[in-house]
N, C-alpha and C positions, 0 to 999 in steps of 0.2 A: 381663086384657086386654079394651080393650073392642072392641065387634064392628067399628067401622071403623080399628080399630090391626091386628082379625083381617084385613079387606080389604086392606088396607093390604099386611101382610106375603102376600099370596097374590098383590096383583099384582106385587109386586117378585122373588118362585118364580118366578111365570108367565112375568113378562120374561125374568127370567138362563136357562130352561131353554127355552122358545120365538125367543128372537132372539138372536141372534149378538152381541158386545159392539162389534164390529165399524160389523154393520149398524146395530146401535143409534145407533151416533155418528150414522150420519147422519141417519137418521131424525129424531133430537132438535135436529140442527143446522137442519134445516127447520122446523122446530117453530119454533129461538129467533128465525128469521128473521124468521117469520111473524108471530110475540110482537113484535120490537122492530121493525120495519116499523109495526106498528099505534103502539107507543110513539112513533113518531118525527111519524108523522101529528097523533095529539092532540094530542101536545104544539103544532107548528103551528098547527093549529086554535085547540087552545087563545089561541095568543098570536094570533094574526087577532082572533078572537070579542075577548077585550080590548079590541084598538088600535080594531075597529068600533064598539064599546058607547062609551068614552072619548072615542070621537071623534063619535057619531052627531047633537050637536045645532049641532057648527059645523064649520069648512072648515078642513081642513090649509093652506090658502093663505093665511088670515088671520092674522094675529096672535092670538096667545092666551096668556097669560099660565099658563093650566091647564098649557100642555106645563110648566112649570117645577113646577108642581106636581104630577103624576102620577108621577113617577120616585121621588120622595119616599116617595109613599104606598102604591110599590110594595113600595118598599123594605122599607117598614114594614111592611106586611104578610105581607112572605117571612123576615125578622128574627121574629116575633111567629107564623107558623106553625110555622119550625124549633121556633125557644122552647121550645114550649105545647106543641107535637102531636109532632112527629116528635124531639124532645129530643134531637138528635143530633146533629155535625156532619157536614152534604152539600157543602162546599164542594172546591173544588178535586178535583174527580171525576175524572179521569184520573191523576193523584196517587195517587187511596185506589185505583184497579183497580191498580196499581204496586205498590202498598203489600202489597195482600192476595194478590198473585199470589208478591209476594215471601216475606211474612212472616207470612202468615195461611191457608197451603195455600188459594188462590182461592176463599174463602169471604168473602161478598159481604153482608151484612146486608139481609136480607128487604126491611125497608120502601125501599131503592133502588131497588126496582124501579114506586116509583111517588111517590116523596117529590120528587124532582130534578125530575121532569117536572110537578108540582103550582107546586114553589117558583119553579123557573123561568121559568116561565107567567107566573105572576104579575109578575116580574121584569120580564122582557121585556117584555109585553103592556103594560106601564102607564112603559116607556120607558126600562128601564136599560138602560146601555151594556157590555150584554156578550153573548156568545152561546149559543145552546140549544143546539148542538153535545155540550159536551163534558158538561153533565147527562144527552143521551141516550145517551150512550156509556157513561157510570155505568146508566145505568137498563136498558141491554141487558146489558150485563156481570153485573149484577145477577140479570135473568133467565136467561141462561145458570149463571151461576153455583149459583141454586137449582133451576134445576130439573134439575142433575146431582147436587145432593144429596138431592133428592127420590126422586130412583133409586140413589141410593148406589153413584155411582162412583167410583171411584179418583181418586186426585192430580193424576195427569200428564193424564187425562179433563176434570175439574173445569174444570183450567187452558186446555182447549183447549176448554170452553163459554163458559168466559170470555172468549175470543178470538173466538168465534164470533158471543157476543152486541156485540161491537165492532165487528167487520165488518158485520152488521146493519145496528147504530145508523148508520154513516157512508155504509150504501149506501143505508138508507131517508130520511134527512133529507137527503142530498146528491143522492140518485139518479145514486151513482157507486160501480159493483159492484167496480170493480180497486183506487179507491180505498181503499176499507174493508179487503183485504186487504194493499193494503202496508200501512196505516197499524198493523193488528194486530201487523206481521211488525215495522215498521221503531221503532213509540213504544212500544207496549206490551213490545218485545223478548223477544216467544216465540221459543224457538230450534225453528223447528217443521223436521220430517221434512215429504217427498213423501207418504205418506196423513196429514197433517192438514192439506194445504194441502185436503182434498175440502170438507171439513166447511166450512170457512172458506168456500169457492168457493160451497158452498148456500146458507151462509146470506144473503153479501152481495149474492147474484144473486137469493133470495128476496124479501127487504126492497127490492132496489130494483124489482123487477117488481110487487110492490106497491103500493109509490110510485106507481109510471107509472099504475096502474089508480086511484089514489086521487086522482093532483092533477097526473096528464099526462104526456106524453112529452120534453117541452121541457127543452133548460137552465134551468139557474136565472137565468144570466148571460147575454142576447140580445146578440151585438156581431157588428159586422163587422169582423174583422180583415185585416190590410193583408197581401200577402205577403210572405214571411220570405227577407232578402238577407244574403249574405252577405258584403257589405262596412259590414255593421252590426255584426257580432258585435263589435269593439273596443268599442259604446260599451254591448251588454248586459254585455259583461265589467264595464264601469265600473259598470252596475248592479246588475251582484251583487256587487262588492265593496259599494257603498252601502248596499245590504239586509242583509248581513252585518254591516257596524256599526248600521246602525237596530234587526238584530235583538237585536245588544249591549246596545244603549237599551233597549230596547221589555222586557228581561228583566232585566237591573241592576234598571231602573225599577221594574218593577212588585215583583219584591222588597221593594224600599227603601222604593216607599209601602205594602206590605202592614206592610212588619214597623215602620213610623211608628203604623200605625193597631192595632197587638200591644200596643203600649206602652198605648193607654186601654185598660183593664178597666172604666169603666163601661159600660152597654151604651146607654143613653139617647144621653150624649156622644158614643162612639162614630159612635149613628146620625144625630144633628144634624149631625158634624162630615162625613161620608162626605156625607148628603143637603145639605148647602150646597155645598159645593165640585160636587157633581155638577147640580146646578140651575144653579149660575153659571157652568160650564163650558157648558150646552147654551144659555144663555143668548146664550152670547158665540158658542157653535160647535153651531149647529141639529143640524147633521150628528152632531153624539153622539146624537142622541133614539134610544133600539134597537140593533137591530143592524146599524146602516146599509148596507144592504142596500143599499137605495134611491140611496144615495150613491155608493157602487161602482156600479152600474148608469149614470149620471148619468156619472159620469167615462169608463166604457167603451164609452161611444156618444159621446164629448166633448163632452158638454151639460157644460161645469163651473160654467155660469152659475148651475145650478139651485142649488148647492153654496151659494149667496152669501142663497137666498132665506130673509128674516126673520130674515136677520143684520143687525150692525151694520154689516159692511163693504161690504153693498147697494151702494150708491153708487159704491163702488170696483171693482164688477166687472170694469172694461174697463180697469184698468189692471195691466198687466203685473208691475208692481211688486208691487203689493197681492194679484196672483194668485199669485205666489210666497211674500210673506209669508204669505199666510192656509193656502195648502197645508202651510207649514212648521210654523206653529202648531198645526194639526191632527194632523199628524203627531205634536208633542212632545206636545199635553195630550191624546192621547187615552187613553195609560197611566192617567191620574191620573183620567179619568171613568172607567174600566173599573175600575183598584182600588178606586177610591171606592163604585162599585157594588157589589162583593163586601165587601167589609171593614165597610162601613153595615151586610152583615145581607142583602143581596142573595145572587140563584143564579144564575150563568153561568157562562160559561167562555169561553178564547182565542181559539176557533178565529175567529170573527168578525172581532173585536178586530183580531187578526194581516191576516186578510185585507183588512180595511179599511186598514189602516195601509202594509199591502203595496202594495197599489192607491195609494192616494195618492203616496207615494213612486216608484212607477213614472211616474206622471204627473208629479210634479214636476220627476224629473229629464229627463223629454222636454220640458218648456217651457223649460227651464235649456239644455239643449242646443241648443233653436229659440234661443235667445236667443244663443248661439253661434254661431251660424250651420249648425249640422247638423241636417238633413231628418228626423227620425224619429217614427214613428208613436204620437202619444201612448195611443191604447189597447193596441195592443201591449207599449209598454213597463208601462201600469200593470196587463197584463194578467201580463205577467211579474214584475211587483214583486209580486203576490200569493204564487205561487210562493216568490220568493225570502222573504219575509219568513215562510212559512209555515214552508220547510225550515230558516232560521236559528234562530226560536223554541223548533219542536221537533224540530228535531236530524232532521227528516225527507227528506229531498233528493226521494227519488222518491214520498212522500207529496202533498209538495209538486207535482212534475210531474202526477202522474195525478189529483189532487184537482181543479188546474186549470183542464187539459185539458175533463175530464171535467164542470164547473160549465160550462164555455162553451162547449164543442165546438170551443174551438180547437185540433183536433187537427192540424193544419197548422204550428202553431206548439211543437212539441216539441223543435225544436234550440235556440231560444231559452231555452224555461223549463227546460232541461235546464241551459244553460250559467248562466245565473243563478241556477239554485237549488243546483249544485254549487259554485259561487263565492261565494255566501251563506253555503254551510253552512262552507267548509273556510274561512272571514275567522271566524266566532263561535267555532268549533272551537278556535281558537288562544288563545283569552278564557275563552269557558266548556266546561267537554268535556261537559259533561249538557244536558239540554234544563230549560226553564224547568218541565217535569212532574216530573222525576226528579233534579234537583238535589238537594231536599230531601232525601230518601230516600238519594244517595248519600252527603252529609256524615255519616249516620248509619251510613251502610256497611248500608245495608237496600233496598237496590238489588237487584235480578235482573238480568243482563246477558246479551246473544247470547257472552259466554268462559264453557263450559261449567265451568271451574276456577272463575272468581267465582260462577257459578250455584249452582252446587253447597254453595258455601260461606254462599250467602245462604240456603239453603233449611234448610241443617243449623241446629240450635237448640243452643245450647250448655246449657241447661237440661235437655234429652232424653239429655245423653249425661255425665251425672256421677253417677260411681261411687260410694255411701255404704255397700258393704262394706268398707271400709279402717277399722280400726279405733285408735279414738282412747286416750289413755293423758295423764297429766295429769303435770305438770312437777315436780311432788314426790313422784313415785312411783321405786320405788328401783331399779336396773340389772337387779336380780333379778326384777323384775313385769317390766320390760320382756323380758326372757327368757323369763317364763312366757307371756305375749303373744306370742312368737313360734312356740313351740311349737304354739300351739293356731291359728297364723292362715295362712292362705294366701298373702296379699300382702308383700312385703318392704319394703315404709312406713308408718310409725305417725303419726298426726296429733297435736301434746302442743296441746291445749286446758284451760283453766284450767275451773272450777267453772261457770264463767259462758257457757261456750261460746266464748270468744274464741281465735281463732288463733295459738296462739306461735311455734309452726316444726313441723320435720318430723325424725323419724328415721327412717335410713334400715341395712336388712340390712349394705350393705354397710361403712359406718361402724363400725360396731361388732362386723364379724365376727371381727376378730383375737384381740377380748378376750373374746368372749361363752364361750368356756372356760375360763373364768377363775374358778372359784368365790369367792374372795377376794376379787374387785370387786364383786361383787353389792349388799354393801351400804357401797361407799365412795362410789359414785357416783350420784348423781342423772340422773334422765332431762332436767334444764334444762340439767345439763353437756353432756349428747351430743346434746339435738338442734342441730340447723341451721336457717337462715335458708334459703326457696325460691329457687332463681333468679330467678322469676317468682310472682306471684298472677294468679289470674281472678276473675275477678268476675260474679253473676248477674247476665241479661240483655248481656252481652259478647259483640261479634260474633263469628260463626266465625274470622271474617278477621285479624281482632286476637288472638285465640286461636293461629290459627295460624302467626303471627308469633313470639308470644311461646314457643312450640315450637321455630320454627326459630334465634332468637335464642338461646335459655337451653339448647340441644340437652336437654332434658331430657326423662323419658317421663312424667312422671307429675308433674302441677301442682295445688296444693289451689285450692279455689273456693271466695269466701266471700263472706257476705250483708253487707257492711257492713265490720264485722270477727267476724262472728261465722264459725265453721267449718261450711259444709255437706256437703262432699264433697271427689271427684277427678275430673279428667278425664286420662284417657290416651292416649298417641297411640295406641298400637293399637286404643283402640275409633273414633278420629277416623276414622282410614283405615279400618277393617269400613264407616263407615254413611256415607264418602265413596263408597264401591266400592259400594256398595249404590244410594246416592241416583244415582251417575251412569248404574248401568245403568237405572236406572228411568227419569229423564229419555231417556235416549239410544234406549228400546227402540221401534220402529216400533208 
């Protein structure tokens, strides 16, 4: 043992016998606030420092031909970093905290806690169209998640630094402290108790107090909103139904071009093909350059003229018509620069994306409306279409409200974004029942969910719970072996495996108990006579869920499990039910 493996294990004594495990959480919950608050800053920084360097020898107001090229080179750059240096895939980061919370006990791989916020940077900073959001949300997760393994805490602990490093992330880069906890509660679907909402409450009120000392007290979003009447709600109902199917689009879509751009396996291709489409997109639609930030602001003051600037459609600004179609087209090709950006070899994430597209479509449908003849406040509405498009995407309703709220201080306007993003969410709900994070993971049934019953089952490993003292006996051995095999065995099923290990069937006590006093049988019968065919097989790496299906299908207690067709084991109900009974009180216990 060397002498800092000796420190090592004396401060890890020192903690468990000096601090309560209790007090501990919280302590370490301030900690990760204070960790991913700083996280959330640089990364900022970082992508300012970029867009300043990039931009330092000419005028965002002029024409420049470089904007089409810097998104490219970003690209390549954050493709050609993962590659070489971090050899991993960082992409879709609220995804992999999904993933390992489900299926990896919230064990979080070290270099996230500084790879996302590298790649990203670069991404953004040099002008792709996605957001820093959900990178630092991986890279707080990240920290929370090692530095509970750093102290070696328990499962159900782990999982609630994981949580706390996401609260974090979303109060420091949003400087919105309520937000970061619904968002933990309501996308990451921790089924958390009353003491682990404390931990959460530190960290996300750390991170954003932070913030405010870092880069200010202000919204992100400066607007003046209009007051909130009540013989409007009929037409926010109409646009949360609208936001509910855009957020249909906006998640089909991005799907459909990720898994277009699954199909090249070159990597070169790949990145030519993602970096043209996303250059001739910002070409056509300025407003892709970043995280259009800029562009949402621009709409929620209703400057949309700015929207038009160093486009082609310039010209056409004052015409009604053209204001409609160019809002409309933005809306549909903004999927296709945000996947193009990721799938090229880029690092971002949705949360932008959504809000941009949100906002747009809020605003669209208020000039559609003007055009009808009804009065409504076009920032309010596109201030509500952020909401709604946020809650649709990711399945988050009140994420959606207080994220909002909270970016713009429009806290006056909470019956609006309430109604819109609840009518968002229950129009995609009826299409897709996952969010565009958790889809994937659910067709694979590796999902965690707030139903303590799926939880439970996602967490269980069917790997961990098969039984290899059943002892096996080969298809030409004679009734008589198989009798001397009982004699000496505990369990009342035999596995008949050939030479090669392959699975032939199963015998079972009670099949053969009539005859087994039978001394005269012994050698007329073969063991390929008397075994049988399982109700069911499992198979390694098989979900619980599907395991436990094919239990309550087959009523059977005891199923072989095999690699291929090779025979490895058994699993049994009764050991299913001990480490379900086990895993629930663990999750369950305060």
């Amino acid at each position: 043992m060397t002498k800092w493996e000796n420190r090592y294990d004396r401060l890890i004594n020192w903690r468990e016998k000096s601090i309560p495990n209790d007090r501990f959480v919280l302590i370490l919950s301030f900690i990760v606030g204070v960790l991913t608050s700083f996280a959330a800053c640089i990364l900022k920084q970082l992508i300012h420092l970029f867009q300043y360097l990039l931009t330092l020898n000419f005028s965002i107001y002029n024409e420049n031909f470089l904007y089409l090229l810097y998104p490219a080179v970003g690209i390549l750059l954050t493709a050609l970093f993962v590659k070489y240096v971090v050899k991993d895939d960082i992409s879709h980061g609220v995804t992999k905290i999904l993933f390992a919370i489900s299926q990896r006990k919230s064990i979080i791989k070290p270099h996230n806690m500084w790879s996302s916020v590298v790649a990203s940077s670069v991404t953004i900073g040099f002008g792709g169209s996605v957001g820093a959001e959900a990178p630092v949300v991986l890279t707080g997760s990240a920290i929370g998640s090692n530095l509970g393994r750093f102290f070696k805490l328990d499962q159900k602990t782990l999982m609630l630094m994981v949580g706390c490093g996401a609260a974090g992330a979303i109060g420091g880069i949003f400087k919105a402290p309520i937000a970061g906890i619904v968002f933990t509660v309501e996308v990451l679907m921790l089924d958390m108790t009353f003491s682990s909402i404390i931990p959460l409450l530190i960290s996300s009120v750390t991170a954003t107090t932070i913030a405010y000392i870092f880069t200010g007290t202000e919204s992100q979003f400066a607007m003046q909103e209009d007051a909130f009447m009540i013989s409007r709600i009929p037409y926010y109902l109409i646009l949360g139904f609208v936001c509910g199917f855009i957020s249909l689009y906006f998640t089909r879509g991005m799907n459909w071009v990720e898994n277009l751009f699954a199909k090249i396996t070159n990597f070169w291709v790949k990145f030519a093909v993602g970096a043209v489409i996303l250059s001739a997109l910002i070409f056509l639609f300025p407003p892709f350059y970043g995280e259009g930030y800029d562009s949402i602001s621009y709409l929620l003051n209703l400057n949309h003229d700015a929207i038009f600037e160093h486009s082609l459609f310039y010209g056409l600004k004052n015409s009604t018509f053209w204001l409609v179609a160019y809002l409309l087209m933005i809306i549909l090709f903004k999927i296709f620069a945000s996947a193009a950006t990721n799938a090229a070899g880029g690092c971002g994430g949705i949360f932008a994306p959504s809000l941009f597209v949100g906002c747009f479509t809020g605003f669209l449908v208020a000039v559609v409306l003007e055009l009808l003849g009804v009065n409504v406040p076009a920032q309010n509405f596109a201030l509500a279409g952020m909401a709604g498009l946020m809650s649709g995407v990711m399945h988050a309703p009140l994420t959606g409200v207080f994220l909002i709220a909270e970016l713009t201080g429009g806290y006056s306007l909470f019956i609006p974004l309430m109604i819109v993003s609840v009518i968002s969410y229950c129009t995609i709900y009826v299409f897709e029942p996952h969010s565009l994070y958790s889809m994937r993971l659910a067709k694979k049934g590796e999902l965690m969910t707030h139903n303590k019953d799926k939880a439970v089952l996602t967490l269980l490993k069917t790997d961990d719970l098969i039984e290899t003292d059943i002892q096996t006996i080969s298809p030409n051995a004679m009734f008589g072996d198989l009798i001397k095999l009982i004699s000496s065995s505990n369990r009342n099923i035999f596995a008949v495996v050939d030479r090669y290990g392959v699975f032939l069937g199963i015998v079972s006590l009670e099949e053969v108990r009539n005859i087994m006093f039978r001394p005269e049988l012994y050698n007329r019968f073969s063991v390929r006579r008397l075994m049988v065919s399982p109700p069911e097989k499992i198979y390694v790496g098989e979900s619980m869920e599907s395991v436990v299906k094919k239990f309550d299908d087959s009523h059977a207690w005891n199923l072989p499990v095999l690699n291929g067709d090779k025979y490895v084991g058994f699993v049994s109900k009764s050991r299913i039910l001990t480490a379900y009974r086990d895993m629930l009180v663990e999750i369950s216990a305060e």
